[in-house]
C-alpha positions as a printed Julia matrix, in Angstrom:
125×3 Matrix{Float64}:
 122.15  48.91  -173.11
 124.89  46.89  -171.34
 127.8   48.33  -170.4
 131.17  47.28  -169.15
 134.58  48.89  -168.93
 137.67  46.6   -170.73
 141.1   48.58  -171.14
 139.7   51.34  -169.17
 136.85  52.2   -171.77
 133.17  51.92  -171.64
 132.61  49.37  -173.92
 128.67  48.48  -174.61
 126.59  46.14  -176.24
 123.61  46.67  -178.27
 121.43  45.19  -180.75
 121.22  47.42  -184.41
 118.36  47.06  -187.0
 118.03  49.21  -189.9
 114.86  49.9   -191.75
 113.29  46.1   -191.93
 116.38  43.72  -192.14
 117.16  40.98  -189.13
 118.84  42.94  -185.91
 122.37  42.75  -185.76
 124.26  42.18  -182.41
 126.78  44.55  -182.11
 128.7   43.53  -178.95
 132.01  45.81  -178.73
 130.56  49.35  -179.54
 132.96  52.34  -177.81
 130.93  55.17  -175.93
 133.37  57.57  -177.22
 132.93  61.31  -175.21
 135.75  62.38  -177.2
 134.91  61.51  -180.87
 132.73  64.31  -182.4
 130.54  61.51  -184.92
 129.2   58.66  -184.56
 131.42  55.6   -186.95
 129.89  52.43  -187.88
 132.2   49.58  -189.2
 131.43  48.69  -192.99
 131.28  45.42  -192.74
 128.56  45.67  -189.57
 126.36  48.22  -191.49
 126.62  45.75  -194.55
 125.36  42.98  -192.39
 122.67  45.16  -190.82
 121.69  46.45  -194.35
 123.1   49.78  -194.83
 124.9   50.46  -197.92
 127.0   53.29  -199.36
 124.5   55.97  -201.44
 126.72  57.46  -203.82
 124.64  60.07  -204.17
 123.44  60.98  -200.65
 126.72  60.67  -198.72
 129.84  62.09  -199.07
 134.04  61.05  -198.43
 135.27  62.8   -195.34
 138.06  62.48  -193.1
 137.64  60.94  -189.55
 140.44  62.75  -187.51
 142.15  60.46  -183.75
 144.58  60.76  -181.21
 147.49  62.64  -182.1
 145.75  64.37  -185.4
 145.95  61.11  -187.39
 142.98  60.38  -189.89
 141.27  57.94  -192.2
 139.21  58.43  -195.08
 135.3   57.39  -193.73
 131.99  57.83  -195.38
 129.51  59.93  -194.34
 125.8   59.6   -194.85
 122.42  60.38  -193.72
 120.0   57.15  -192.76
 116.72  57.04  -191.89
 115.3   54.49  -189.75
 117.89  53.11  -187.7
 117.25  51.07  -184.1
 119.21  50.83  -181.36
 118.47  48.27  -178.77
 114.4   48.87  -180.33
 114.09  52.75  -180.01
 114.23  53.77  -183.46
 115.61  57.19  -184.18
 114.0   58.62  -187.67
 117.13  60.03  -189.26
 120.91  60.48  -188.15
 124.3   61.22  -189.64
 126.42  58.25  -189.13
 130.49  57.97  -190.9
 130.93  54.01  -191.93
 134.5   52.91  -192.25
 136.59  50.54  -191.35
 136.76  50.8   -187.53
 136.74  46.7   -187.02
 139.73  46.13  -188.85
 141.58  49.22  -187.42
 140.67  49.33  -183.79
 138.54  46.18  -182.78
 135.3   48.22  -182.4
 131.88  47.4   -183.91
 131.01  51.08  -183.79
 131.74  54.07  -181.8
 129.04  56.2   -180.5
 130.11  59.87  -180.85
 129.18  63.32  -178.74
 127.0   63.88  -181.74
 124.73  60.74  -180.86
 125.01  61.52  -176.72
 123.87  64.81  -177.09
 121.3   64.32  -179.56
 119.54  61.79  -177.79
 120.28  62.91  -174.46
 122.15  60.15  -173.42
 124.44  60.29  -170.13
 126.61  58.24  -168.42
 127.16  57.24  -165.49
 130.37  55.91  -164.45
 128.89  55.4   -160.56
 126.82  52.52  -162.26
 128.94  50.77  -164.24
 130.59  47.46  -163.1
């Protein structure tokens, strides 16, 4: 996973694929150590092939900076890729974080510590 720091934020890069649709590059994705879940922007998860289930997910409310929040929706999927490693199921809230704040997605504390992901500002140019 490439990552680079714009605006004082680790910003990375990394390639998405959900069950067997084409990979999608997603290319301004916020590592987000502050953000409890993990938010992928509608119209990316449309493009990669995940939809809204009606039935499986559920409305919640995605909560930023200052206590402000926006409606999101939460789901399980099963199957999803990141950069090839394919994680069997995971909680994910899609909404509309393109049009909002310019990001693709933002990986949450619940992804990082799931998957044991650290970072390592030392190594990041």
């Amino acid at each position: 996973m490439h990552i680079r720091i714009e605006n004082q934020l680790p910003i990375a890069e990394l390639s998405l694929q959900y069950l067997n649709h084409e990979p999608v590059e997603l290319n301004h994705v916020l590592i987000d150590t502050g953000s409890a879940a993990t938010v992928l922007d509608t119209d990316c998860a449309s493009e990669a092939g995940v939809m809204f289930h009606v039935l499986s997910g559920k409305p919640a409310k995605m909560y930023g900076v200052g206590g402000q929040s926006e409606w999101v929706y939460q789901q399980l999927i099963h199957d999803i890729s990141f950069n090839h490693v394919t994680f069997p199921s995971f909680t994910i809230q899609l909404g509309d974080i393109q049009g909002q704040y310019g990001f693709d997605a933002i990986l949450g504390t619940d992804f990082l510590k799931r998957y044991g992901l650290t970072l390592d500002f030392g190594l990041i140019s």
